[in-house]
FIROLO-854749 format. One record per atom (N, C-alpha, C): chain; atom name; residue in one letter; x, y, z negated. Coordinates in steps of 0.02 Angstrom, whole numbers, always signed. Atoms other than C-alpha are relative to their C-alpha. Layout:
N
['A' 'CA' 'a' [X Y Z]];
...
This chain:
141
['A' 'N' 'x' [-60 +28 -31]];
['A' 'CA' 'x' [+4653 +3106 -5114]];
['A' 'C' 'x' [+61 +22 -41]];
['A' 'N' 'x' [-78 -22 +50]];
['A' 'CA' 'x' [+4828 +3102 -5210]];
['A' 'C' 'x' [+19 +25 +47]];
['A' 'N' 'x' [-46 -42 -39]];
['A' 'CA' 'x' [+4962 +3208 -5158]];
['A' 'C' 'x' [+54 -1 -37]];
['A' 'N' 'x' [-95 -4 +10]];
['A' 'CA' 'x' [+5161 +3194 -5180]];
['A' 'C' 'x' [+19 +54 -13]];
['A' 'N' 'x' [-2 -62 +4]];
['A' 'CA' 'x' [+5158 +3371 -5180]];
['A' 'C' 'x' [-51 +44 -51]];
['A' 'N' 'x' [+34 -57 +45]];
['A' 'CA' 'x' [+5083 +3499 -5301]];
['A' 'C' 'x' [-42 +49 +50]];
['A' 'N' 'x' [+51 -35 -26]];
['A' 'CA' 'x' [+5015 +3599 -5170]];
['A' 'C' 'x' [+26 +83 +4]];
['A' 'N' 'x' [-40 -51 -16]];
['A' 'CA' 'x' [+5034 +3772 -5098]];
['A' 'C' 'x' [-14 +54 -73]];
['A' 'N' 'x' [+12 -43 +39]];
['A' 'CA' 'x' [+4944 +3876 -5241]];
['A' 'C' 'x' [+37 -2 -61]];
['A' 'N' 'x' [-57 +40 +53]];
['A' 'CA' 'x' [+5041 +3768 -5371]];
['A' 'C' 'x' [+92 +42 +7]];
['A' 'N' 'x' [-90 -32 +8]];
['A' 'CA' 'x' [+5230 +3843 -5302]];
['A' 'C' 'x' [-30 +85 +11]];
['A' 'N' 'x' [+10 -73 +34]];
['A' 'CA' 'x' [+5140 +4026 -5293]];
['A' 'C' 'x' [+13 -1 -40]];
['A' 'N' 'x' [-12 -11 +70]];
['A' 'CA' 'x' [+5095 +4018 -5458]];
['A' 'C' 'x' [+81 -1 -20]];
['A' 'N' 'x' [-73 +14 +50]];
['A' 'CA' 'x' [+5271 +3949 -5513]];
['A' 'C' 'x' [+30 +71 +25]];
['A' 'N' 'x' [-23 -56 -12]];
['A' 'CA' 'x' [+5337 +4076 -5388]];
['A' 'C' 'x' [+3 +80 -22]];
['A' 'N' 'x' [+27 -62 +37]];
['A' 'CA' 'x' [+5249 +4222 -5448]];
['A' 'C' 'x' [+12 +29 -72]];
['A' 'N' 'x' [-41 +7 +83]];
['A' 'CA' 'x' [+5295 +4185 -5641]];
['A' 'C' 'x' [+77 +10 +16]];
['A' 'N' 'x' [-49 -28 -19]];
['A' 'CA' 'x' [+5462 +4192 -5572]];
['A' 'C' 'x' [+23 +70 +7]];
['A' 'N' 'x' [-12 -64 -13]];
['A' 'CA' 'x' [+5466 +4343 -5514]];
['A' 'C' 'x' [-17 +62 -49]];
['A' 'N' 'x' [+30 -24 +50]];
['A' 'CA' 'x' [+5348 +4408 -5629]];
['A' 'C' 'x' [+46 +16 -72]];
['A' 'N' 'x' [-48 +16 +39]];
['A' 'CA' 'x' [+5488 +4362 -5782]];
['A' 'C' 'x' [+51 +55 +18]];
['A' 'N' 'x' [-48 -51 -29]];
['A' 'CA' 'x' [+5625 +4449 -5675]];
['A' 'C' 'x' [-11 +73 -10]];
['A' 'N' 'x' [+12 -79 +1]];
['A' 'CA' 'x' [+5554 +4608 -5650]];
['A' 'C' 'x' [-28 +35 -70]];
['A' 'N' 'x' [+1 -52 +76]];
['A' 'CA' 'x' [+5473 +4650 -5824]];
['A' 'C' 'x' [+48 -8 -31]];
['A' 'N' 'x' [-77 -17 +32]];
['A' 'CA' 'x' [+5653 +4616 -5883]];
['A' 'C' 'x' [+32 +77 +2]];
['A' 'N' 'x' [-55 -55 -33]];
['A' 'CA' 'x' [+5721 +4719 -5767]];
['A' 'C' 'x' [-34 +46 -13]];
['A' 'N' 'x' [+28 -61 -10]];
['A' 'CA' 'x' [+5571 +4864 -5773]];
['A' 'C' 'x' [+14 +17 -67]];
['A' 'N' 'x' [-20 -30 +88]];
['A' 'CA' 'x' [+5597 +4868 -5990]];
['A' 'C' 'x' [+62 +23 +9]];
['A' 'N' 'x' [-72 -28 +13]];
['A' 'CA' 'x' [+5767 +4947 -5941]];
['A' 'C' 'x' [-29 +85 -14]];
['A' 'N' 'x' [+40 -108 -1]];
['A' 'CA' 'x' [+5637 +5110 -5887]];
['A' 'C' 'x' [-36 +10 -74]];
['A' 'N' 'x' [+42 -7 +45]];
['A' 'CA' 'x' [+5550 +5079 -6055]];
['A' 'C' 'x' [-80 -11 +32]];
['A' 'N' 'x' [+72 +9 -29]];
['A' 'CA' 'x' [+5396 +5030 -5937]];
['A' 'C' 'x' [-14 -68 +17]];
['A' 'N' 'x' [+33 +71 -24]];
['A' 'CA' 'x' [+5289 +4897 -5873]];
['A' 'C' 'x' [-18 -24 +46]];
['A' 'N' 'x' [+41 -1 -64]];
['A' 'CA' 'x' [+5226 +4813 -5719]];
['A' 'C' 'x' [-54 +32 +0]];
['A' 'N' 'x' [+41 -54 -39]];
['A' 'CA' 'x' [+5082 +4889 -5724]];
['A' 'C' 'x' [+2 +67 -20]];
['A' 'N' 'x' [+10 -61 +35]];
['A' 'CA' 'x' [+5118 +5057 -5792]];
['A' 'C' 'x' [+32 +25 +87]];
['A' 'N' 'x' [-39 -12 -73]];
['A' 'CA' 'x' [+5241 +5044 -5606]];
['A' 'C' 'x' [-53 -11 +51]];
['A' 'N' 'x' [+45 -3 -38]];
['A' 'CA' 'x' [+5086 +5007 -5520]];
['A' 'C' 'x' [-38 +64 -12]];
['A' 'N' 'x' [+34 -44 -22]];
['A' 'CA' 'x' [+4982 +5133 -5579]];
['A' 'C' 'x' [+57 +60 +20]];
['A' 'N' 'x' [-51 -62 -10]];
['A' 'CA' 'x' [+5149 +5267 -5563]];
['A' 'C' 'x' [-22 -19 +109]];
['A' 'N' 'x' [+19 +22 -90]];
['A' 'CA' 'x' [+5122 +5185 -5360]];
['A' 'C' 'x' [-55 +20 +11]];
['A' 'N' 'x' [+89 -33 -3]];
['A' 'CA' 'x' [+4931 +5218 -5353]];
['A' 'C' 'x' [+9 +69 +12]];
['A' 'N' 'x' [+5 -61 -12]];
['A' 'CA' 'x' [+4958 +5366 -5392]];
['A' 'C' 'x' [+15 +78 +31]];
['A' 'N' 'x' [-29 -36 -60]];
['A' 'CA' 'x' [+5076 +5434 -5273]];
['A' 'C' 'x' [-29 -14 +56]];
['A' 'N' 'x' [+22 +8 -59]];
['A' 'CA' 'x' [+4979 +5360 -5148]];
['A' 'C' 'x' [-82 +13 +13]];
['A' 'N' 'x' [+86 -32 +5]];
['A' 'CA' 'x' [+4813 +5429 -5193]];
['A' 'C' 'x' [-6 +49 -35]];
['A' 'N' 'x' [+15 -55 +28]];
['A' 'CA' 'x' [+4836 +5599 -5281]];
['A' 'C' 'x' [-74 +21 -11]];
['A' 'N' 'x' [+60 -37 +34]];
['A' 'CA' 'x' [+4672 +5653 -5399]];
['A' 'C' 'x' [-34 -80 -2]];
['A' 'N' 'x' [+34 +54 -8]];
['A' 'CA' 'x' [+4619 +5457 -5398]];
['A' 'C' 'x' [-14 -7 -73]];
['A' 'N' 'x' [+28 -4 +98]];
['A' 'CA' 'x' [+4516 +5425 -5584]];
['A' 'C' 'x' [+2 -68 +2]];
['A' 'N' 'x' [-5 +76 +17]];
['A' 'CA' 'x' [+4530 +5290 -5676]];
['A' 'C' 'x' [-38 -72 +9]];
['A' 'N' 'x' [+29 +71 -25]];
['A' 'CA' 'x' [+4393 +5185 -5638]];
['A' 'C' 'x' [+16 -30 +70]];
['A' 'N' 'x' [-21 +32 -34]];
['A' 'CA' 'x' [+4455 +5187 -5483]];
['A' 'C' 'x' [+56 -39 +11]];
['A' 'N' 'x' [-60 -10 +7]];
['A' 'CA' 'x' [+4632 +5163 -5517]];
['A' 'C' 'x' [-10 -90 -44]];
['A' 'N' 'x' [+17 +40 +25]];
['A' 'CA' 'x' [+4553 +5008 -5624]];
['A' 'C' 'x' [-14 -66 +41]];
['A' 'N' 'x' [-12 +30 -69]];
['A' 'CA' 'x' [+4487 +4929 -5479]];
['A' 'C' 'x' [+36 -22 +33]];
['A' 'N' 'x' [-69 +17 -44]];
['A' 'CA' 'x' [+4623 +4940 -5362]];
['A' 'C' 'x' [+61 -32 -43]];
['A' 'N' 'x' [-48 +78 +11]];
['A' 'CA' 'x' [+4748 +4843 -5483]];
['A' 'C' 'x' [-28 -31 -49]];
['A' 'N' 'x' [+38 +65 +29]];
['A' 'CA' 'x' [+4617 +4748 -5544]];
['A' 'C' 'x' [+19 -15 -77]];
['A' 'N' 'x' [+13 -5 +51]];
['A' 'CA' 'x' [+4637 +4791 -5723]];
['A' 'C' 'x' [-45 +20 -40]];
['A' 'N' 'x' [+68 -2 +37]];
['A' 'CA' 'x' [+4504 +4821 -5861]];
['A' 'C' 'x' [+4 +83 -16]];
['A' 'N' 'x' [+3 -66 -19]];
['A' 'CA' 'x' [+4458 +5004 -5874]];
['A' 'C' 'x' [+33 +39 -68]];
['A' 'N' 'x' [-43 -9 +70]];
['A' 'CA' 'x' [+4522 +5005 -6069]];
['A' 'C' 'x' [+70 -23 +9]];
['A' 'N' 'x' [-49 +2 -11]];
['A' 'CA' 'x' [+4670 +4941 -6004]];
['A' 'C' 'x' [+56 +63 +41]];
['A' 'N' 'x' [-39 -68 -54]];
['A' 'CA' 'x' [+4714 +5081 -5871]];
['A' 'C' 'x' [-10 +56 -42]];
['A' 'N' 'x' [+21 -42 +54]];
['A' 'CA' 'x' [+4643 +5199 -6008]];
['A' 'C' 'x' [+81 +2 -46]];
['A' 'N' 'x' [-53 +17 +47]];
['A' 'CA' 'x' [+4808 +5139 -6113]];
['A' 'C' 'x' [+60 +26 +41]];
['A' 'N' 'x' [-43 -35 -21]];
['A' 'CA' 'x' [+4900 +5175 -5994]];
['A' 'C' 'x' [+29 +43 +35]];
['A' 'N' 'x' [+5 -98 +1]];
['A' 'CA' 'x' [+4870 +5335 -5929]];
['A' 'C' 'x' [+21 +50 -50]];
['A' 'N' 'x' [-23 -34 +59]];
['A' 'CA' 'x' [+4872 +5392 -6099]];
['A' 'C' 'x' [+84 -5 -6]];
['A' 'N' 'x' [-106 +2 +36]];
['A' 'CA' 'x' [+5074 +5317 -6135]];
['A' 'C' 'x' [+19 +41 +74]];
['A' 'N' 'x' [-22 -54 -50]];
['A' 'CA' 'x' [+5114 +5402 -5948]];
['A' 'C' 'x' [-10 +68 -12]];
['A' 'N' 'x' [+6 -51 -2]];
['A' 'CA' 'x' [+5054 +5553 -5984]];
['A' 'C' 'x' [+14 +43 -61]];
['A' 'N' 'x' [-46 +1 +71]];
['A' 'CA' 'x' [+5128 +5546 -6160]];
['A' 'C' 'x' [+71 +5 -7]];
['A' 'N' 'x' [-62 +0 -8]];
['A' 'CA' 'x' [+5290 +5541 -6084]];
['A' 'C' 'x' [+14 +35 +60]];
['A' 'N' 'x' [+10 -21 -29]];
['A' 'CA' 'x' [+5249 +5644 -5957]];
['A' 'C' 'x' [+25 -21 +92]];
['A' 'N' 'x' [-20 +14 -73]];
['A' 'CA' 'x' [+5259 +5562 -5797]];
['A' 'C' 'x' [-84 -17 +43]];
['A' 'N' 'x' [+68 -14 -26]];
['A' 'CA' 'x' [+5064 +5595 -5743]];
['A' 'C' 'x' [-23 +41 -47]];
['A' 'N' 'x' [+50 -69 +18]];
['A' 'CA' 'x' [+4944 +5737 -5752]];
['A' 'C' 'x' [-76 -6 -14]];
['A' 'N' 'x' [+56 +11 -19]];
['A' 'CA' 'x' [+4779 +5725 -5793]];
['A' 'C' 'x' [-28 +82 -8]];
['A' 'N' 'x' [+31 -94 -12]];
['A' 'CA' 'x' [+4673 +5894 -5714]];
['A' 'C' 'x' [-69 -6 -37]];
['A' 'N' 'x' [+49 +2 +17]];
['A' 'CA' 'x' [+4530 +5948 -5771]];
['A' 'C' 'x' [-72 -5 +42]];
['A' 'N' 'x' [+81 +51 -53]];
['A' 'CA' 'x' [+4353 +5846 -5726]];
['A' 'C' 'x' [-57 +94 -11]];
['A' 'N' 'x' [+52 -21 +24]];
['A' 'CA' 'x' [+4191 +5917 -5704]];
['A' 'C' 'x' [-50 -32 -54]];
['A' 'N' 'x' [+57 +71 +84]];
['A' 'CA' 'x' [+4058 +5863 -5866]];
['A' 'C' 'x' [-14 -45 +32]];
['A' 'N' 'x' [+23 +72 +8]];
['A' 'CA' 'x' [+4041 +5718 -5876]];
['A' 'C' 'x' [+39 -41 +55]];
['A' 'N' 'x' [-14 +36 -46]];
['A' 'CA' 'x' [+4158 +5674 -5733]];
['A' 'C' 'x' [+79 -31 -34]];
['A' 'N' 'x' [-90 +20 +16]];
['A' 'CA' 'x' [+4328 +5566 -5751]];
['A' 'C' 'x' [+40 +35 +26]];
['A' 'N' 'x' [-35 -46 -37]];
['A' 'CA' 'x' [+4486 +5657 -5736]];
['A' 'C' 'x' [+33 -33 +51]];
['A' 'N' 'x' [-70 +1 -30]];
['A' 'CA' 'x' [+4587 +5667 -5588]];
['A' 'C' 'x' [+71 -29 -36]];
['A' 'N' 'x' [-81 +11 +20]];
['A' 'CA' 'x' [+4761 +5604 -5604]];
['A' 'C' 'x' [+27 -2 +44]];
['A' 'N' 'x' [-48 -22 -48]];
['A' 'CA' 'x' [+4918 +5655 -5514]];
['A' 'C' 'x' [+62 -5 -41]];
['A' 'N' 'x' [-75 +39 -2]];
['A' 'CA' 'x' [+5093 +5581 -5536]];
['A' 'C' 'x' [+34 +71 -15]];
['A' 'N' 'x' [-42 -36 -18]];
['A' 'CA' 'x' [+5225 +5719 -5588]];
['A' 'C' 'x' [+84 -23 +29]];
['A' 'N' 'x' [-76 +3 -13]];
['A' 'CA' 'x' [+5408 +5754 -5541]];
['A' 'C' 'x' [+31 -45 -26]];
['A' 'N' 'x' [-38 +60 +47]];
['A' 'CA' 'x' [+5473 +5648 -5684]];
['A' 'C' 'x' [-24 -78 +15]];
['A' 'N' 'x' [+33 +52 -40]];
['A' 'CA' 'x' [+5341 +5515 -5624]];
['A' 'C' 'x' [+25 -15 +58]];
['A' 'N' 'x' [-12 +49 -85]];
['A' 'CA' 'x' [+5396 +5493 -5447]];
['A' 'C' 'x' [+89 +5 -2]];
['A' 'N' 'x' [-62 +16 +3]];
['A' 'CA' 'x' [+5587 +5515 -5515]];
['A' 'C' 'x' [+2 -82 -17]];
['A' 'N' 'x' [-8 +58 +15]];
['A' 'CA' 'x' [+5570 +5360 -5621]];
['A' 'C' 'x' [-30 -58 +39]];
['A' 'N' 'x' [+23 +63 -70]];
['A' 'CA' 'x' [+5452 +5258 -5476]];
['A' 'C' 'x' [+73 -5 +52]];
['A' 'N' 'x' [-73 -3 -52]];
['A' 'CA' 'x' [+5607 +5288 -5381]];
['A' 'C' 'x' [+55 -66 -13]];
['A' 'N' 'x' [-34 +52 +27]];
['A' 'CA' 'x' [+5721 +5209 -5508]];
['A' 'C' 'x' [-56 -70 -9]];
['A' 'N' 'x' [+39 +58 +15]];
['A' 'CA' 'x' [+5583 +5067 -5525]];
['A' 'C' 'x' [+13 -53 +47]];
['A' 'N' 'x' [-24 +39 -50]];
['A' 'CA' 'x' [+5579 +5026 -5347]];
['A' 'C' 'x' [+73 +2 +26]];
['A' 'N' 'x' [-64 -2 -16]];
['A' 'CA' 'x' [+5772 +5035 -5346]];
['A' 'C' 'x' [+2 -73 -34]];
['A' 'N' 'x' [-8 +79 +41]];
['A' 'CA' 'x' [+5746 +4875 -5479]];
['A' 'C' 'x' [-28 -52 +65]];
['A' 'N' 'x' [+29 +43 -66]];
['A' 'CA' 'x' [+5616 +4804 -5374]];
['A' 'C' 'x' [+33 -17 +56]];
['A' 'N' 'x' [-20 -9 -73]];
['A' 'CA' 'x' [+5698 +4819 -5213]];
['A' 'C' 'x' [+66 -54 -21]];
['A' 'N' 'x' [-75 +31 +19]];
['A' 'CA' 'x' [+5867 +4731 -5312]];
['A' 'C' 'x' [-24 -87 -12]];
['A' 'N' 'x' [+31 +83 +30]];
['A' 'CA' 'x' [+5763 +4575 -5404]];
['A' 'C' 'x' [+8 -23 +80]];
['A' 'N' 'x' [+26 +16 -75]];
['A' 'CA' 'x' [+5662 +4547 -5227]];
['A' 'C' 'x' [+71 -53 +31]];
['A' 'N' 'x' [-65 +18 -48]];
['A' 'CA' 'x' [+5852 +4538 -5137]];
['A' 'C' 'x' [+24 -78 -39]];
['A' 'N' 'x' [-18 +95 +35]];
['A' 'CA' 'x' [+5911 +4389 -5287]];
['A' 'C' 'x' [-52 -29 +26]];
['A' 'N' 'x' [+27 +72 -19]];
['A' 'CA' 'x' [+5779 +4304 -5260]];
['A' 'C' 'x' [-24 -45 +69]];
['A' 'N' 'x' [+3 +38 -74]];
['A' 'CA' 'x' [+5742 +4301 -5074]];
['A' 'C' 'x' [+50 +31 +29]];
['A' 'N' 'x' [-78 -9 -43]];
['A' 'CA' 'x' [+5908 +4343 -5017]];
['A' 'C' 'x' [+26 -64 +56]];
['A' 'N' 'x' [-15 +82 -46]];
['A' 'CA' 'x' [+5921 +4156 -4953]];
['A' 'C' 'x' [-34 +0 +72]];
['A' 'N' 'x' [+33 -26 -46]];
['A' 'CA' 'x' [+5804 +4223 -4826]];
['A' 'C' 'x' [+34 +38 +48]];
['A' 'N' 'x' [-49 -27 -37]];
['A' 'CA' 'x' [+5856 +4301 -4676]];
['A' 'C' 'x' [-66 +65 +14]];
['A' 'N' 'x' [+49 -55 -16]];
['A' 'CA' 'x' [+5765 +4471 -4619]];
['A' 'C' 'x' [-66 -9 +28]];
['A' 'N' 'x' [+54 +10 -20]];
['A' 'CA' 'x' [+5646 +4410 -4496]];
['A' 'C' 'x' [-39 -55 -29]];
['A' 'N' 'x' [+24 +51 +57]];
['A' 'CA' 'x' [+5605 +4259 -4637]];
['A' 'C' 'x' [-52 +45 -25]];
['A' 'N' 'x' [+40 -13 +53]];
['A' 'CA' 'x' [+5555 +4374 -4765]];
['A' 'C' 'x' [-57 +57 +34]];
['A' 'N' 'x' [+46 -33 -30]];
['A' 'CA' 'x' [+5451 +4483 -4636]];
['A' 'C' 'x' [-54 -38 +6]];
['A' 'N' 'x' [+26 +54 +7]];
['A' 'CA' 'x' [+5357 +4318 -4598]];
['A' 'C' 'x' [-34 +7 -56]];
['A' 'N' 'x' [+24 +38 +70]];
['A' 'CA' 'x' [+5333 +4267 -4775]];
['A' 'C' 'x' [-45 +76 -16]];
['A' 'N' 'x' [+57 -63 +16]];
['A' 'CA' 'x' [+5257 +4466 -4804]];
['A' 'C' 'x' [-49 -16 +25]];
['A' 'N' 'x' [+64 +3 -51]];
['A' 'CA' 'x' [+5136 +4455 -4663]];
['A' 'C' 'x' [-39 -55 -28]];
['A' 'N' 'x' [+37 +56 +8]];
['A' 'CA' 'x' [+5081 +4285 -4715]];
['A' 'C' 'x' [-39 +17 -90]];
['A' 'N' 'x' [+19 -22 +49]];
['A' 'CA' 'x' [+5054 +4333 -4889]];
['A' 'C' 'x' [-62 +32 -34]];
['A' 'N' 'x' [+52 -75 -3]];
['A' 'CA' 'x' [+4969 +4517 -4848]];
['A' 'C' 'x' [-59 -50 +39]];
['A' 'N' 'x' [+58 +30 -47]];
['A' 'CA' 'x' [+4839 +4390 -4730]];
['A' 'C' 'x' [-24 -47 -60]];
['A' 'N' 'x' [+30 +59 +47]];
['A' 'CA' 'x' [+4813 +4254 -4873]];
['A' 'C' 'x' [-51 +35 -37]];
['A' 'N' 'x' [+47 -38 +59]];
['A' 'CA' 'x' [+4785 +4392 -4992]];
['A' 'C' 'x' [-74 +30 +0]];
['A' 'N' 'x' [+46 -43 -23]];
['A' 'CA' 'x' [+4670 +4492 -4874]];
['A' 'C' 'x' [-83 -53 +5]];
['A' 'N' 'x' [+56 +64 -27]];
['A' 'CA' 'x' [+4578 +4322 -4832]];
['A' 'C' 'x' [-30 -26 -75]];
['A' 'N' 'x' [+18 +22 +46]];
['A' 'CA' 'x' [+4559 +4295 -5023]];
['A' 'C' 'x' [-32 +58 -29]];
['A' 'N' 'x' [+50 -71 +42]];
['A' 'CA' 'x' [+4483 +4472 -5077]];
['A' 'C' 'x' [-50 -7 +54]];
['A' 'N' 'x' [+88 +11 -35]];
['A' 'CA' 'x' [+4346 +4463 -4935]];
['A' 'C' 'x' [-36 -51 +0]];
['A' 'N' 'x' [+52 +24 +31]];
['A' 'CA' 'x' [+4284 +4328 -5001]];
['A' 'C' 'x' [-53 +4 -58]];
């Protein structure tokens, strides 16, 4: 059946590139990346979590989170402790780490406002919820 419309996954996508654009602008001010700000998030919210898991949860490739563990912890804004043989290390976010997540989600929190500012509070509560349920309804499958 035609459609006049593109469809809902069609203005995600566009949406998402949107946003997507915005914010690694804005996050190269920290010298960082979306996901280097995800795993700096992970890892405040899961202290001693290893990388394969850490791989998993934002669904990056395990040589990828590998990359960038290493540049975090190269610049010192995560710790990695010491494993048992043969085990992956722990990692834990430092001070300088959850300073600059701070300034990150200070960007975040600013983009977000441009772009759904047109929104009114209980809008963009809506539009979360609906989102967090699509998403939830699309990983358990």
């Amino acid at each position: 059946m035609a459609r006049d419309e593109p469809g809902t996954g069609f203005y995600l996508w566009q949406l998402q590139h949107q946003v997507q654009l915005r914010l690694e602008a804005r996050i190269a001010e920290l010298r960082l990346t979306l996901p280097q700000v995800a795993t700096l998030r992970s890892l405040c919210s899961t202290p001693g979590i290893r990388s394969a898991d850490l791989a998993r949860e934002l669904l990056l490739t395990p040589q990828a989170v590998s990359l960038i563990i290493t540049k975090l912890a190269g610049v010192g804004y995560l710790n990695r402790t010491a494993p048992n043989v043969g085990r992956s290390q722990p990692l834990t976010i430092t001070a300088a780490g959850r300073a600059v997540l701070t300034e990150a989600q200070t960007i975040i929190d600013a983009v977000h406002d441009e772009l759904f500012g047109f929104l009114g509070t209980a809008e963009r509560a809506r539009l979360d919820d609906m989102l967090r349920r699509a998403l939830a309804a699309v990983q358990n499958r």
